[in-house]
N, C-alpha and C positions, 0 to 999 in steps of 0.2 A: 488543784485537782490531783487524785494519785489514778495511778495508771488503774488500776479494777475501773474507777470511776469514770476514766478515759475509753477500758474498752466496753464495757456498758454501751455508751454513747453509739461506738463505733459499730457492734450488733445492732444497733436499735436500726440502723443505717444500711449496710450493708450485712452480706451474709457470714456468719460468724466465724469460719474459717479463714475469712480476707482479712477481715476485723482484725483476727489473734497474728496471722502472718505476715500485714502490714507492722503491725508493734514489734515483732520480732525481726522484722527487717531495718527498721529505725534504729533499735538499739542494738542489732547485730548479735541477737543472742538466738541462742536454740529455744524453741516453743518449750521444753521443759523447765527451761530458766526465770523463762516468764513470770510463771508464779512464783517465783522465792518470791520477785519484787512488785507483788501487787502493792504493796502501801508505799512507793516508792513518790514522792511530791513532784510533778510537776513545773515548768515554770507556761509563762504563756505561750512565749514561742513555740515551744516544742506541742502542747495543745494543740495551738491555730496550724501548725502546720500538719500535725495527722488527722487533722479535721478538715482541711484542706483535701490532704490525698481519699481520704475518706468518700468525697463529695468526685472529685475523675473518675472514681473508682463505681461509685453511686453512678454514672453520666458513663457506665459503660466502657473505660477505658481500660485496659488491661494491665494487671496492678503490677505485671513485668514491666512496664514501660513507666509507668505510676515508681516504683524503689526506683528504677534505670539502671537495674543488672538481675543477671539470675546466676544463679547454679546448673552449669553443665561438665560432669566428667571431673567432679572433683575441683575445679577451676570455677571461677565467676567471673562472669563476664557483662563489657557493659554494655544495654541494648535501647532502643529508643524507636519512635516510630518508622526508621528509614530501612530499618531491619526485621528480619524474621524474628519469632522467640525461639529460640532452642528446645527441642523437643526430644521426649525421651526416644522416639522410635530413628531420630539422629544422632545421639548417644551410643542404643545398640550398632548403627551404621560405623561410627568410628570406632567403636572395641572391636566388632569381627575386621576391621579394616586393620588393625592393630595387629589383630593375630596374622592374619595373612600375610602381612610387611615382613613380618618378621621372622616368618619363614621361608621367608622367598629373598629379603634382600637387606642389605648392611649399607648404612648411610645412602639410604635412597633419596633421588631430586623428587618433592612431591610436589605437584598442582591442585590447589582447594579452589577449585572452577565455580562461579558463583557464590563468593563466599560469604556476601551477609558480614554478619559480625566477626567473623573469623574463628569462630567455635571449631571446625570442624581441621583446618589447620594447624589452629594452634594448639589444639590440644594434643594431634599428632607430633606437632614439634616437642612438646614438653616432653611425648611419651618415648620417643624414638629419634635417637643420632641422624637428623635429617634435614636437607635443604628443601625449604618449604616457599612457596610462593602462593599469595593470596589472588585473586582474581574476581571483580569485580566491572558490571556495569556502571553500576550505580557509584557516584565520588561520594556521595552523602554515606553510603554503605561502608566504602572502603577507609572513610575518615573513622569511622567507628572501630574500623579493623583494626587501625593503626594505632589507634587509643586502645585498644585491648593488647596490643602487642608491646605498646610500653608500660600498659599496666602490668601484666604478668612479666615485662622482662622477658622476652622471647624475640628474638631477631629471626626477621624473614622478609621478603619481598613483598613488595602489593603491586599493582596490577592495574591500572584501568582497561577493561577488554570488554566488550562485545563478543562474548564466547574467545576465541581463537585468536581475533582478529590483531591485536596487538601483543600475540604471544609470539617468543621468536625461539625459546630452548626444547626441550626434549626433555621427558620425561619419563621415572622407571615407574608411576605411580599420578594416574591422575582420579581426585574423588568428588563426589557434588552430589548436592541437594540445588537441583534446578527448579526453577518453575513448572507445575505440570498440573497444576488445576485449570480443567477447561472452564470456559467462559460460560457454558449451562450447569455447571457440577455445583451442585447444593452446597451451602459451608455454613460453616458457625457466625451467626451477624456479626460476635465479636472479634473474628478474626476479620470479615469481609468489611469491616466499618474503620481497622483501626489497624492491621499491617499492611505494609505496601504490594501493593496487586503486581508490580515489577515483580517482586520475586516470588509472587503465589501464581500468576497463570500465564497459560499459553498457548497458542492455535491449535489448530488440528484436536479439538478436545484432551488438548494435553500432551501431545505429543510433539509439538515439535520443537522446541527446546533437544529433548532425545534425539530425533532423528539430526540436529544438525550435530548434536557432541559425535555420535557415530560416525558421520561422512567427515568432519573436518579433523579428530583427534591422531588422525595413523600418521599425521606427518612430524606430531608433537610428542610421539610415542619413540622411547629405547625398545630396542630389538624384542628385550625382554618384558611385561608389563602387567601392571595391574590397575584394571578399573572399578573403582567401586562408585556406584549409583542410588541415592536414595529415589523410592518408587513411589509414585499413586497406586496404590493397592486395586483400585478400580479401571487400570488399562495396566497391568503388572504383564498379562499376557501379549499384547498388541506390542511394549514393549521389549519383552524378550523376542519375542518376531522380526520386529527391526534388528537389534543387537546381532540374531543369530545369520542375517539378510550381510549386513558389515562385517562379522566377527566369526566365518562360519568355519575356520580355522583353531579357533581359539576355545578354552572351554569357560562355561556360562554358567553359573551358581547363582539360582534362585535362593534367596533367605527367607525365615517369616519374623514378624518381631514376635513379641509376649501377648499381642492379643493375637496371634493365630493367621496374622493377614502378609501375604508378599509382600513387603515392603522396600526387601535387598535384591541388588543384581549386581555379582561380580565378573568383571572377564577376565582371565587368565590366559596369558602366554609366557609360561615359565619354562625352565629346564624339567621340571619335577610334574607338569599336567599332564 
């Protein structure tokens, strides 16, 4: 079978963009590559096997978890159901987070609170002269992180913690994508069917994840500091309330991403606010 004749099959199946980006994840080429090599011969294996992924994919499962890596920040990383997928609007979170480090401080200790895959650390580590500690509840999450860490070749800490509870350093820099879908808040079936609800919700329709990083983080905080917070854009406000309730000192920077919605919340206590 050559690959046209493979993805054929695979539109007939599934929706024809997962079709062409599953083949392009296989052979690890760019979608424009593709086509040099439509008459490219097959052997069985490699058939049975994208007609396999074909069919999770058909059955709902999300074809990031389906390859088991994606692309985030220039870096790929590898993801599987115990983790979040990396998403663009966590991407802008770590560039403006990037800008701000780097204005404000030189070889900073960072804390990636919740960190899932370890995206949002390691790419800070790759970007920035920084000691970086990963933190997780979940061990199944944090084994993932650690496998991203010696895949990319990136030394940092991991973490087993319950927010705070097993952290014991200080920090010029803590950042997180917490849980903050409430338990009535409408979602996509195929997020709600196939990532883990650990890291997508939590009480208080969402908020309490937030409320506890604000009341526990000032003992884990250097003098000087900065927090950057990925949002639910649907309590963006209730959120800043609390923050400004703990942080009424400090200055608070709303962000929006690319579709126009609050997504970012930074605090600020530097020399320079």
């Amino acid at each position: 079978m050559k690959i046209r004749d493979l993805l054929e099959y695979g539109k007939s199946v599934i929706e024809e963009d997962l079709a062409r980006n599953l083949l392009c994840a296989l052979f690890n080429i760019k979608l424009m590559d593709l086509y040099t090599i439509y008459d490219k011969e097959l052997d069985d294996e490699f058939v049975n096997d994208y007609k396999s992924k074909v069919e999770r994919i058909k059955n709902n499962e999300p074809i990031q978890y389906v390859i088991g890596n994606v692309d985030f920040c220039d870096l790929n990383f590898i993801v599987n159901k115990n983790v979040l997928i990396p998403r663009f609007e966590t991407e802008q979170l770590v560039m403006e987070s990037i800008e701000l480090i780097n204005k404000y401080f030189k070889n900073p200790n960072i804390l990636d609170l919740c960190t899932g895959s370890g995206c949002i650390g390691l790419t800070l580590k790759s970007k920035i002269n920084s000691n970086v500690t990963l933190s997780d509840i979940s061990k199944e999450a944090l084994e993932v992180a650690r496998e991203n860490s010696k895949r990319l070749k990136l030394e940092v800490n991991t973490i087993e913690s319950d927010l705070f509870n097993n952290i014991n350093d200080k920090f010029d820099v803590i950042i997180s994508n917490p849980p903050y879908i409430g338990y009535d808040e409408e979602i996509m079936d195929l997020v709600k069917n196939n990532e883990p609800h650990l890291a997508l919700y939590a009480d208080n329709n969402g908020l309490a994840i937030y409320e506890r990083i604000f009341k526990e983080c000032k003992e884990h905080l250097n003098e000087e500091f900065i927090i950057g917070l990925e949002l639910n854009s649907l309590i963006y406000q209730e959120i800043y309330d609390l923050a400004k309730e703990y942080f009424n000192k400090s200055e608070l920077i709303l962000k929006k991403d690319y579709c126009d919605r609050y997504r970012m919340l930074f605090i600020l206590n530097t020399k320079h606010n």
